[in-house]
N, C-alpha and C positions, 0 to 999 in steps of 0.2 A: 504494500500500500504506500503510497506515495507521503512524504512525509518534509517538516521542516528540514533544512539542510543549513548547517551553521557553515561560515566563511571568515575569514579575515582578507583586511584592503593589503593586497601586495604596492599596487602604485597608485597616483594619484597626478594627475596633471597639472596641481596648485590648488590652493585653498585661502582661504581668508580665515585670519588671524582667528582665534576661537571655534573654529566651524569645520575640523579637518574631519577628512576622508574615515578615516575610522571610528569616527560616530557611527555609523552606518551601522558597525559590527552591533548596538545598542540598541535594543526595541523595546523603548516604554514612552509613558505618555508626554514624561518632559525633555525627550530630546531634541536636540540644535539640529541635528544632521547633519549634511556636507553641503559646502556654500565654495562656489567658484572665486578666486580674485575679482579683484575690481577693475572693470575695463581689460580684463582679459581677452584672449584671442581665441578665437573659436578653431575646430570643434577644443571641446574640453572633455579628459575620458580617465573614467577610473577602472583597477584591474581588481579582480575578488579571485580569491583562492578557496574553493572550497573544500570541507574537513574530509573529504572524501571524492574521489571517483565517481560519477553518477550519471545516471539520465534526468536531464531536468525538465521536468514536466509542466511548469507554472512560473512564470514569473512577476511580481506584483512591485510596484515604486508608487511610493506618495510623496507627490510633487509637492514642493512651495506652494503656498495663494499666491504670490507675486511674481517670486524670481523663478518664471516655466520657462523651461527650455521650449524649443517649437518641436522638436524631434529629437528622441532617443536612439541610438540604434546599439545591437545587441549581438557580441560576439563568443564565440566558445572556442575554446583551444585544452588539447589533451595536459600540454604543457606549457611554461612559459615561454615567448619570443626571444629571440637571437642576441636581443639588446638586453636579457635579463637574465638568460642563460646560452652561453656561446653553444655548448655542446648538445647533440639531438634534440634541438630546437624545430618547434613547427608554428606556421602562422595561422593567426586566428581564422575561424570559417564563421562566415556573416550568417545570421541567422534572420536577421530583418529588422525593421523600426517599427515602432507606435508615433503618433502623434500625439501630443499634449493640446488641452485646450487652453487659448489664452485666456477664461477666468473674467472676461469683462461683465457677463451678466450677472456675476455673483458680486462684484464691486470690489474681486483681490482679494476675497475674506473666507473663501472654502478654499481646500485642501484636495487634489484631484487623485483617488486612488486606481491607478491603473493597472489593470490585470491580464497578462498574454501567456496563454497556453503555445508552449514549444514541444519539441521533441528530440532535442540531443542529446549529448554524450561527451563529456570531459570533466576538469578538475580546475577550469580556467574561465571563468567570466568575465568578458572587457565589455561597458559600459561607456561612451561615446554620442556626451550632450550637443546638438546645436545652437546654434545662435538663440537668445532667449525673445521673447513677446516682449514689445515694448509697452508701457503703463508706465503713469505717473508716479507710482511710488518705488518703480525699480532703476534709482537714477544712474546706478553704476554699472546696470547691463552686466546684471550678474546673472546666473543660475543654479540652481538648487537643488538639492536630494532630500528630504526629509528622511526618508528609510527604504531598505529593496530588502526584498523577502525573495529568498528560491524553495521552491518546492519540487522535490524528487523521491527516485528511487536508487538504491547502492548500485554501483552496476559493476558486472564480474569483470576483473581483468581479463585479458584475452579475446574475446570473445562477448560485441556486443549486443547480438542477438541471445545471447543469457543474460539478460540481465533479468533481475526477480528481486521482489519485495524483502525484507526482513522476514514476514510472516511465513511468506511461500518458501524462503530456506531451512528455518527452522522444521517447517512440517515435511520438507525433503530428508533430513536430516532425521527425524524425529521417526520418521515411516509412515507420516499422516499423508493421507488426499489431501490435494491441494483444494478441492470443490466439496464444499459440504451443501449435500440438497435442505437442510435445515435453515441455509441462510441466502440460499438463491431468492433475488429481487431486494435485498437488504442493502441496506447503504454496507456493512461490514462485510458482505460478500465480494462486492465492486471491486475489483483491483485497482481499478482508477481512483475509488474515491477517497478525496483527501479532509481531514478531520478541518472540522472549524476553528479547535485549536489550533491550531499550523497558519491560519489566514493572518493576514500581516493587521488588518484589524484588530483583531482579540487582544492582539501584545500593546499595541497603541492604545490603544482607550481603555486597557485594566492598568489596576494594581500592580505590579511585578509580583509580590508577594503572596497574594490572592493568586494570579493567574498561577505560578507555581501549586495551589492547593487545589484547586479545579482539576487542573491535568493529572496529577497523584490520584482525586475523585473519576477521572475518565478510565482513568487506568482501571480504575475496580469494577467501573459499569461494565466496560470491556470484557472485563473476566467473570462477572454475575452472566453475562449473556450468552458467554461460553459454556458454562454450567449450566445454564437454566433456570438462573436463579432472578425470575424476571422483579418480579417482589422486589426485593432487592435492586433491583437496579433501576427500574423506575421510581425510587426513595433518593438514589444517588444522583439520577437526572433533576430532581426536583432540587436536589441540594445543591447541584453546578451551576442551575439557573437562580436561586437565589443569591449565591453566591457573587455571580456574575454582575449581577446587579450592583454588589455591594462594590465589587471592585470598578467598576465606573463610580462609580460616586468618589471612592476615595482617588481613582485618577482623576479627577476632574476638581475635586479639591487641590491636588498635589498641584495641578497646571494655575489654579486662582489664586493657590499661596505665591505660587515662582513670579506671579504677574504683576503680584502687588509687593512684593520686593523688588522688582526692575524700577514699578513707582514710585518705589520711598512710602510707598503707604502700609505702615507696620503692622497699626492696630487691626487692619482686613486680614493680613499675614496671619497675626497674633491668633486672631480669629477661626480664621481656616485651618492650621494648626491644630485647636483645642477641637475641631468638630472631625479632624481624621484621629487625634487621638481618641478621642471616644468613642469612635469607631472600632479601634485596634484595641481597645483595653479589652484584660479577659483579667479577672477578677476574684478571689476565692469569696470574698463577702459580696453579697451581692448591692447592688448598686441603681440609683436610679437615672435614667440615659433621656439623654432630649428622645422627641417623641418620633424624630426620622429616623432612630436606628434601625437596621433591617434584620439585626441578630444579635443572637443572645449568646450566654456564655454557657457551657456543659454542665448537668447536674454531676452536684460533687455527692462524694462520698462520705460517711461518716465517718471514715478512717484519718488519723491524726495527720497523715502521711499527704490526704489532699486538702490541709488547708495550708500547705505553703504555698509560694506564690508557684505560680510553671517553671520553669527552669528555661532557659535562654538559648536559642540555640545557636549553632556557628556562626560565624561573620558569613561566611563563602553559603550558608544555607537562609538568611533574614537578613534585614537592615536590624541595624540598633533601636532598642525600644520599640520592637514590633512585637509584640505577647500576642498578637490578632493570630498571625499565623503558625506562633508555635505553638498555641492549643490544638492543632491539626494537625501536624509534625510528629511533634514530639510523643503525641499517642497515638494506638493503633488506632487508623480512620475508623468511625462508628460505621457498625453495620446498619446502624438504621438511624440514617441523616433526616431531615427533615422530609416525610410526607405529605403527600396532598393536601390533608388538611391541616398538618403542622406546619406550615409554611411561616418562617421566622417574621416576626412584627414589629413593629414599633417599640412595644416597651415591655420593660424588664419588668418581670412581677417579680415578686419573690418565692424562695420555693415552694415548693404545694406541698399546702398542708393535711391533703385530703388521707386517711390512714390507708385506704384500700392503695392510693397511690406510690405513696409512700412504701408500702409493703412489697410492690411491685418492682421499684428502683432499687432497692437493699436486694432485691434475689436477681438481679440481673446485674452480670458484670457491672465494672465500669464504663471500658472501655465501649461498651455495648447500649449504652443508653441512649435514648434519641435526646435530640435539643428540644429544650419545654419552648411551648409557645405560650403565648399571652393569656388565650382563652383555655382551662382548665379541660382536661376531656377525662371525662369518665376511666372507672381500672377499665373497663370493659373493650374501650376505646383503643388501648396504647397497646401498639403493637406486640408481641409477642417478640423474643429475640432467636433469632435464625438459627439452626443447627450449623458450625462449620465445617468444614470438608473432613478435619480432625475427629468430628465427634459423632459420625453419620451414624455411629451405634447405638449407643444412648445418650440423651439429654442429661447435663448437669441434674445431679441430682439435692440440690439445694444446697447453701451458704447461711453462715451466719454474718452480719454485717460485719463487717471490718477484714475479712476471714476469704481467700482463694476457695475457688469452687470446688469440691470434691473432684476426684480423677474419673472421668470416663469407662467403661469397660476396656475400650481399644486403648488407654492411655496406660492403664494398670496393665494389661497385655504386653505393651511395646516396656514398659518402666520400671515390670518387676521385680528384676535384678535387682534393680538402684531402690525401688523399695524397701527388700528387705533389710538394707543394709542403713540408707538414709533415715527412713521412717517416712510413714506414705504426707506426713503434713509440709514436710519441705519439698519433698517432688512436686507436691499438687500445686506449690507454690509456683514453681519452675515449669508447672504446666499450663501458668493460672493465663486467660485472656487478659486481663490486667497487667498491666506493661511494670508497675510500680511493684505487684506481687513476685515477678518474675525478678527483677530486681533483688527486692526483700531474701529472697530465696538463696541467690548467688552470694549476696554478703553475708550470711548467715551461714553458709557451709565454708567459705570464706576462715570468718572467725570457730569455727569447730575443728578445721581444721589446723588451725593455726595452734588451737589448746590440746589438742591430741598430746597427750603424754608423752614423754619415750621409754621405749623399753615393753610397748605394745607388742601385743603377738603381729607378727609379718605376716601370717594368713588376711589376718582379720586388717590391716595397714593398707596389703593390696587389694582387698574389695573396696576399701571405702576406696583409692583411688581410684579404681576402675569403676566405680558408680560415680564417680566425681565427674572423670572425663565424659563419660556418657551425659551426663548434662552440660556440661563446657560444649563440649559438640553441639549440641541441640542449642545452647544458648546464641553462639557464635551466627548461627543462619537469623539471629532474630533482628530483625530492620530498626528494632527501636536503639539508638543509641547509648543510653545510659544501662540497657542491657546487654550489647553488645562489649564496651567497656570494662563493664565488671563480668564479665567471661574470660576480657584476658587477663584484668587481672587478677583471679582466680586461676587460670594456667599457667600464670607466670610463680606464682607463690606455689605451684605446686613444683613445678621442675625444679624450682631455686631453693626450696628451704623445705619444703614435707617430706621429698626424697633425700635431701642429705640428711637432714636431721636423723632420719629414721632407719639411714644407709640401706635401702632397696638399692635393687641390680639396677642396670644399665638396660634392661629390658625393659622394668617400667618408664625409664626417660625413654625408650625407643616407642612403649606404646602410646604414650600421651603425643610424642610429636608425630608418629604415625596416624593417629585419628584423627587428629586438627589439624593438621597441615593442608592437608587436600580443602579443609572446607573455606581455611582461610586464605589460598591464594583465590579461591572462588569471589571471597568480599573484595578481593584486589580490584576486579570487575566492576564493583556498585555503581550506582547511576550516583551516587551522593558523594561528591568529590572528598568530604572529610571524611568520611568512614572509607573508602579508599586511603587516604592517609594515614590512615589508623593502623588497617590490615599489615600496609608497605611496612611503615616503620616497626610494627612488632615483629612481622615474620624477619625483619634483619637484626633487630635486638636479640629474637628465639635463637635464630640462626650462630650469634657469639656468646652465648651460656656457654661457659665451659664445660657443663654436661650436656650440651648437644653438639657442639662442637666439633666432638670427638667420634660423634656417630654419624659423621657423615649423611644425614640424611638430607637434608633442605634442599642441599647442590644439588642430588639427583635430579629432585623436582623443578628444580630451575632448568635444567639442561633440557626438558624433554620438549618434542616439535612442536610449537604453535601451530592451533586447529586449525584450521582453515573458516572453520562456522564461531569461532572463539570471539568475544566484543572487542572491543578496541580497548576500552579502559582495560582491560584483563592481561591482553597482550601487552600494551607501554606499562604495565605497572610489573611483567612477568619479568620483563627487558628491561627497567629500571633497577630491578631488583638485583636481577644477575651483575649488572653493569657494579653497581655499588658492592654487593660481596664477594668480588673478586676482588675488588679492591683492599678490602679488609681481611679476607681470607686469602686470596693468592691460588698456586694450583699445585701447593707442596700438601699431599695428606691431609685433603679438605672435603675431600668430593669432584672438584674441578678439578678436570684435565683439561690439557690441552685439545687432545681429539674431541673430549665430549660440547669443551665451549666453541673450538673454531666451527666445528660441525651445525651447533644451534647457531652463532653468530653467521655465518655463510648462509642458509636456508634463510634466516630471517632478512636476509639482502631482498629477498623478494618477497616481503611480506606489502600487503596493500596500504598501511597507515604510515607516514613516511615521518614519524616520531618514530616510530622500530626501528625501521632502516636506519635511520640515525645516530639512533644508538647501538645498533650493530655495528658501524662502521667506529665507534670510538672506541669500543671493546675490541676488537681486530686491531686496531692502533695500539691499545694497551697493553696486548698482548704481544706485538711486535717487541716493544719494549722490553719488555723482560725474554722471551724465546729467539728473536730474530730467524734465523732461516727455517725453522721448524715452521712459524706460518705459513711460508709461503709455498707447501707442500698441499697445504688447503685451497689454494686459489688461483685462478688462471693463469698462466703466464702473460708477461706483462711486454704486451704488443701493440700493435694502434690499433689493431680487432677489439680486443678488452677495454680500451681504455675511450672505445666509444662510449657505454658504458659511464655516466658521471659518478656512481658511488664507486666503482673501482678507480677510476681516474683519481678523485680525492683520497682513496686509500692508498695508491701506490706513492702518490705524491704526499703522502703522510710521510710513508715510510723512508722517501727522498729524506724530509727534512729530518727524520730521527737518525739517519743515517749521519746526518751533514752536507749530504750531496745537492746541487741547486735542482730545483724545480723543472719541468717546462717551461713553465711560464718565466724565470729568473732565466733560464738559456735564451729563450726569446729577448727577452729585454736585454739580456748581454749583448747579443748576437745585432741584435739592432743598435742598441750604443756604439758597436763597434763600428757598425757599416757606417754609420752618420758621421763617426770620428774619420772617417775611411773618405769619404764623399769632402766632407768638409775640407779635410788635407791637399785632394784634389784640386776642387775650386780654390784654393790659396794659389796654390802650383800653375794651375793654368793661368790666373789673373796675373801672374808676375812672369810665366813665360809670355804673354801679350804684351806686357810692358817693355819684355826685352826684346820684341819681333817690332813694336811698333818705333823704338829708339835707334834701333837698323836700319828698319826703312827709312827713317830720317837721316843718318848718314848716308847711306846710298844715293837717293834722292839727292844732295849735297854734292855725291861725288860727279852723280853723273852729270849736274850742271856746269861742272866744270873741265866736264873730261871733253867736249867738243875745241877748246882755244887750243887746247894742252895737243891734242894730234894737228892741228895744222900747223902749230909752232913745233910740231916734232917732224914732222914732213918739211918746211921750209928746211930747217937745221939741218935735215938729212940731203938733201940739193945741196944745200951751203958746205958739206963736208963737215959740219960740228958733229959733235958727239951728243943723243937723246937722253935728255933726262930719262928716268926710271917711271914707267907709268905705277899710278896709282893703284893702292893698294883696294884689292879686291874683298867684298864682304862675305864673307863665307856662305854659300846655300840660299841666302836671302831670295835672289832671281829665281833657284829651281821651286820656289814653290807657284810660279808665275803658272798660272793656266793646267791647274794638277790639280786632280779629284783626290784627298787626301784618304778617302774610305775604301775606292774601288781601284788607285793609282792610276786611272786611266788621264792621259794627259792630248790638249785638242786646244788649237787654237782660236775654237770660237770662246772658253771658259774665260770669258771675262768676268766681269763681278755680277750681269744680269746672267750670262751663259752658265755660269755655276748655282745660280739658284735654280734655274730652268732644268739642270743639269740631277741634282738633290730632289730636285721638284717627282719628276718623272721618272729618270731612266736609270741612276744608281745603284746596280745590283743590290749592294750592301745593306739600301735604305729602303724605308716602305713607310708608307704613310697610313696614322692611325685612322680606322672606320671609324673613330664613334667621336673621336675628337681634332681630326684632321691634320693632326701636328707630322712633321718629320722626324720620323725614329731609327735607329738603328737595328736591323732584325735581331740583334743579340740581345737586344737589351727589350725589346717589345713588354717579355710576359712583366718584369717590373712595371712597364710605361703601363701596363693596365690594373696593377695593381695596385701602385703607389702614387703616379701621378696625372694619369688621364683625367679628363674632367668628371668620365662617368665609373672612377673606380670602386665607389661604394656599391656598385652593381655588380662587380665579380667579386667572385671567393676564388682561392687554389686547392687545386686540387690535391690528396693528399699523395696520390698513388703517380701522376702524369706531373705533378707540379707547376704545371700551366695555368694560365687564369679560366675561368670559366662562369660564366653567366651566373648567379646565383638560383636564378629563378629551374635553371638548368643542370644546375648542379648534382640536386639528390640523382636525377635519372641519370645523369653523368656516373657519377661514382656506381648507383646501383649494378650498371647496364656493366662493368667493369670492361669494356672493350678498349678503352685507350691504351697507350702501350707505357708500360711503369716507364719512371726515370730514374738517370742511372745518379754517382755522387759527380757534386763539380767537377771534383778533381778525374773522377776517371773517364766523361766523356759531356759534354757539351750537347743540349737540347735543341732541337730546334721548332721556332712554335708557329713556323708554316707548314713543312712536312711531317712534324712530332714524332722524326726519326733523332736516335743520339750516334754523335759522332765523336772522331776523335779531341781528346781537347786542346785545349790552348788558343792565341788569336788567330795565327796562320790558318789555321785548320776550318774557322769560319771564313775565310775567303776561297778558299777549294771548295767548300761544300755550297756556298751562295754562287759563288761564279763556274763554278766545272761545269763541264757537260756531265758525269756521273753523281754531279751531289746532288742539292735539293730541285725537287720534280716539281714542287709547288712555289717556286720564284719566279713571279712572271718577266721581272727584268733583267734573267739575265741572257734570254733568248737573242737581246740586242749588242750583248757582247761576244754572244758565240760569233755573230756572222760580221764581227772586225776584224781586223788585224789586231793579233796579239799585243798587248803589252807588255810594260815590263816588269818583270818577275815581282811578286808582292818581296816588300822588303828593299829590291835591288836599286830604287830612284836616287837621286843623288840626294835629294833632299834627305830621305831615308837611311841612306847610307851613313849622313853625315852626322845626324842626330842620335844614330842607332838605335830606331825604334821601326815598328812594322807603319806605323800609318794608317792602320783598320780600328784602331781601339780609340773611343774618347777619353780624355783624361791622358793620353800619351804624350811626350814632349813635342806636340804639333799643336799649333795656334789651330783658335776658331775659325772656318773657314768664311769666305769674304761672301756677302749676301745673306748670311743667317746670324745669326743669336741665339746666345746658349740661354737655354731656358729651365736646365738641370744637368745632371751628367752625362745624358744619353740623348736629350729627346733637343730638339732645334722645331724653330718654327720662322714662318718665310716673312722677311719681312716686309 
């Protein structure tokens, strides 16, 4: 059945000061929600992560009165995007918009709740506002979220056509039908249908507190209807809907208190305040309440025990000073809440004094009593209280007031070992509906135990412990907390001090943590995050008793496979546990080995809650630490196959840093410092060989204006019979680079300073001009040009296998399709990414393979130099000769050629 799905905001595209994105995570009646900056740019888009995998079924947002977006639109993605996580990264897939209404007939004062039914499948919600509605009162052209509700179902890894309810796994698991003909045509039959609790309504306009105690009441209607026990459940329905009621009222006070404090106006605050307290009060005296109360407080008992006040419960379970909802909490919910005609009233009477009535509430548990209504009903009247599933044999057989109900037949059945040995008045205690009796019971065996003599016969030592555990057991499953509590600490007093004191074997500490263990990693599970608390932290306190210690048993049950049908809490609290008692125990003579933890730590890599995972991979880290190569006999070899893969990635790259050894990601960043140090030395180098090519040409230029007077005056002279001065000294090479292709050597007298751009332009074996940004490149250097510096390089990725650039959008079918032909290392052969054949390397070797008739098949210019006359050998030019360098490579001691500009190391554009 399709159900709430809780989230947190991964990103958010900005927000305004007080108003961030993760309000959202918040659904009650006084939230801000998420508010866009001011004069922001459109669109604006926030990302959700949700706690789980799922098909989302419902999506619901309650917009601003004011600040509406015009259009939503709404994306899903399995994972996060590229820019959130580099590694098996996928992009969002559009699922469509809604329209928002701009709100003017309402005059900006209602709240637009919009609700769209989808059908996807992921773990990634993006969220992407338009430009908002213009109105008077939105001057900053803002937009707004008030709250977004998802509604779904789990859905199976692997395979999204399995995907199935909570309920349909359970009964897969279980051996149940998934179709019962008892509830076909039933809202509960529906696999689609989603509770009203779930609707993003109910959280808005209740209580938080209330609405918590409703949904705990849904849950038992649920299970009355299961049973058959309609009675029962229609007293429950009557008591949600009262209930309901009340908690709009106190949200709706909570929003007039907040309103009139933004006012400055106290005494309305003051006000409002004292009318939700009165609301929430629950009271042992009874009291008289303004006349809009909608409910009353539980008939108490005459036991000394209920006239203190309730007792308080968790921060993480109430707000402070809320006693409203820990009369619902803290005891077993009544089986019989307000009925039809007891529907809770206005005002608090005091209690009935009628004897017949009276006589009726003392024989009926506590916990078991309905809520008195205003008007008196007859004994005749007041329901009768339910047989529970426990006692389907026989009916309680009468109580005296203050006093646990006698044992049932099936209870004295299942109990009477621990009878004989207990005495039947403190079992019946431990068996009593009465959450406080059960209590009473536990402390009470508690201190008998505690006075136990020594030097008891050991027969008689191990029955009472083993009637002891037998209710420890039994106590531990019980939901109420302050019975829960005093369960352990009655098994803790018993391992720690009734077994030494009394020196029993090591069998009895084996049986006591044998038969409590199983049941307490089970509470590790509970929906109630402190009593989860509770369980974790005793079973690792159990766990370092030096009498248990020693018996190895807890580890076992840590190490064994997480189910697959197992909860989530049960799982991260099974994996937190392991994680921390390795810590403190280690894997010398504890229970933990290394095969038994890498074994669970490895399998839970793939478990579906990625809090496990998580902590699977810290535990594998920690274990490195102490074993080193022993791990890594657990775990794939470490390739760029695996290391697609991100919790292996981050695992090996753990063990990088525990080793000392740098990262990937630190070689990358090496490896690129280096090249930019590399690059940079260059451009130095070139800049100041142009300086010395350009300070040549200036003497040359010099010389030759004066070398024409100087040969006619050496020619006269020589007629004359004198002897000729010494001609002028020659400047080294300067001339040969006159009309010389410095990349392909080809040398022509049209290569003037236009002929050589013409020249670069078009017909350059060497050089090729970029598709996508039209610059002049050198083919050697291309796959960088489109990687680093084309204008459109944020569109390619490289490949891992070909190392070429490649389209991004083309990429995955790239890699999948594996056809490209790998490449080899620099050093041993040279790429090339027209043919994306490798050859031999070095620079020479790229002018044989661009220019030969045997090298690259896909250069379309060098067709134009097959059909010339040869030139001169690469290398052999004079200019070449004299500088000793080849003349094919940029960055080599050869100036920029005349017509172009360097625009990086490689790439020239025309000018």
């Amino acid at each position: 059945m399709p159900h709430k799905i809780g989230f947190v905001v991964v990103s958010s595209s900005g927000h305004e000061d007080g108003f961030s994105a993760r309000e959202l995570m918040i659904h009650a009646p006084t939230v801000s929600g998420w508010r866009s900056p001011r004069f922001c740019q459109f669109p604006q888009e926030i990302v959700l992560q949700m706690v789980e995998r799922c098909r989302v079924r419902k999506l619901q947002l309650l917009a601003h009165q004011y600040m509406v977006p015009s259009k939503v639109e709404f994306y899903v993605s399995e994972s996060l995007p590229g820019y959130f996580v580099p590694y098996q990264a996928e992009r969002f897939r559009r699922l469509g918009y809604v329209s928002l209404c701009d709100n003017e007939k309402t005059g900006c004062k209602a709240r637009e709740l919009k609700s769209v039914y989808v059908d996807a499948v992921g773990q990634f919600l993006k969220l992407i506002f338009h430009e908002n509605h213009v109105n008077k009162y939105n001057i900053y052209n803002q937009v707004a979220l008030v709250a977004v509700n998802i509604i779904g179902d789990p859905a199976d890894f692997g395979d999204e056509s399995n995907i199935t309810s909570r309920e349909k796994l359970i009964d897969r698991y279980l051996g149940h039908s998934g179709e019962d003909p008892a509830l076909e045509g039933t809202c509960t039959g529906k696999p689609d249908y989603i509770s009203p609790l779930d609707d993003l309504a109910f959280d808005m306009y209740q209580d938080p507190e209330v609405a918590q105690i409703i949904r705990k009441l849904d849950e038992r209607k649920r299970e009355a209807v299961q049973k058959e026990r309609y009675d029962y459940a229609k007293k429950l329905k009557q008591a949600i809907a009262d209930l309901q009621k009340v908690g709009e009222r106190l949200g709706r006070y909570e929003v007039e208190k907040r309103c009139a404090v933004e006012k400055e106006d106290y005494d309305l605050a003051k006000e409002k305040k004292q009318q939700m307290e009165q609301f929430r009060t629950v009271d042992a005296e009874p009291m008289r309440r303004p006349s809009d109360l909608p409910l009353q407080p539980l008939a108490h008992s005459a036991s000394p025990r209920h006239q203190q006040p309730v007792p308080s419960l968790p921060q993480e379970e109430s707000a402070p000073d809320s006693r409203f909802a820990e009369h619902f909490l803290q005891e077993n919910l009544p089986a019989h809440p307000l009925g039809p005609c007891q529907r809770a009233t206005v005002d608090q009477s005091p209690p009935a004094t009628d004897p017949h009535l009276n006589a009726h509430l003392q024989s009926v548990p506590y916990d078991e009593r309905p809520l008195p209504a205003s008007r008196k009903q007859p004994a005749a009247a007041a329901p009768e209280p339910e047989k529970s599933d426990t006692d389907v044999s026989e009916a309680p057989r009468g109580g005296a007031a203050g006093e646990p109900e006698p044992l049932t037949e099936k209870a004295l059945r299942e109990a009477g070992p621990a009878v004989d040995v207990l005495g039947e008045s403190l079992v019946a205690g431990a068996y009593s509906r009465t959450w406080s009796y059960r209590e009473d019971a536990l402390l009470a065996l508690h201190k008998q135990l505690m006075e136990t003599p020594a030097g008891s016969p050991k027969e008689e030592l191990k029955s009472t412990l083993r009637a002891s555990v037998f209710l420890v057991r039994r106590a531990i499953r019980d939901i109420v907390t302050p019975v829960f509590q005093a369960s352990l600490k009655l098994l803790k007093m018993i391992i720690t001090q009734y077994i030494p004191k009394h020196k029993l074997s090591k069998l009895e500490t084996a049986h006591c943590v044998e038969r409590t263990i199983p049941v307490l990693l089970t509470r590790t599970g509970d929906s109630s995050a402190r009593l989860r608390v509770i369980a974790s932290n005793f079973i690792q306190e159990m766990a370092l008793f030096k009498e248990v210690r020693s018996l190895q048993i807890i580890p076992s049950y840590l190490v064994q496979p997480l189910k697959a049908n197992s909860s989530t809490h049960l799982a991260m609290s099974q994996m937190g546990l392991l994680a921390r008692l390795l810590k403190d125990l280690g894997t010398g003579g504890t229970g933990f080995t290394i095969d038994n933890v890498m074994k669970f730590s490895v399998s839970a890599l793939e478990h579906r809650v990625y809090e496990v995972r998580e902590t699977a991979v810290r535990v594998i880290l920690d274990m490195y630490k102490q074993h080193r190569a022993f791990i890594l006999e657990y775990l794939p070899p470490d390739d760029s196959t695996t290391r697609k893969n991100v919790l292996y990635k981050t695992i090996f790259e753990g063990f990088a840093k525990i080793d000392g050894r740098p990262t990937d990601a630190e070689i990358r960043a090496q490896k690129k410092a280096a090249t930019e140090e590399a690059e940079k030395r260059k451009k130095e180098e070139i800049k100041a060989l142009q300086g010395q090519l350009a300070a040549l040409k200036d003497i040359q230029a010099e010389a030759q204006g004066n070398e024409g007077p100087s040969v006619e005056a050496e020619s006269r002279d020589t007629q004359g019979g004198k002897a000729a001065p010494p001609p002028a000294p020659e400047v080294p090479g300067s001339h040969c680079l006159d009309n010389l292709c410095i990349f392909c050597g080809e040398r022509s007298e049209s290569f003037t300073e236009d002929g050589l751009d013409l020249h670069y332009w078009k017909h350059c074996p060497m050089l090729t001009r970029c598709a996508h940004c039209r610059q002049v490149v050198e083919i050697s250097s291309l796959t960088d040009h489109l990687l680093t510096e084309c204008d459109r390089r944020d569109g390619f990725g490289k490949c891992y296998r070909c190392s070429e650039a490649v389209l991004k959008e083309e990429l995955p079918r790239h890699i999948k399709t594996k056809e490209c032909n790998p490449a080899k290392p620099e050093k041993l052969a040279n790429r090339c990414p027209l043919c994306h054949e490798n050859f031999s390397p070095g620079e020479e070797a790229w002018k044989a393979h661009l220019m030969g008739s045997a090298g690259c098949t896909a250069n379309l210019r060098k067709t134009r130099v097959l059909h010339k006359a040869p030139a001169l050998p690469p290398g052999k030019g004079p200019a070449m000769a004299k500088s000793g360098t080849s003349g094919s490579k940029v960055g080599s001691k050869i100036p920029t050629p005349k017509g172009l500009s360097k625009s990086s190391g490689r790439t020239y554009t025309k000018r």
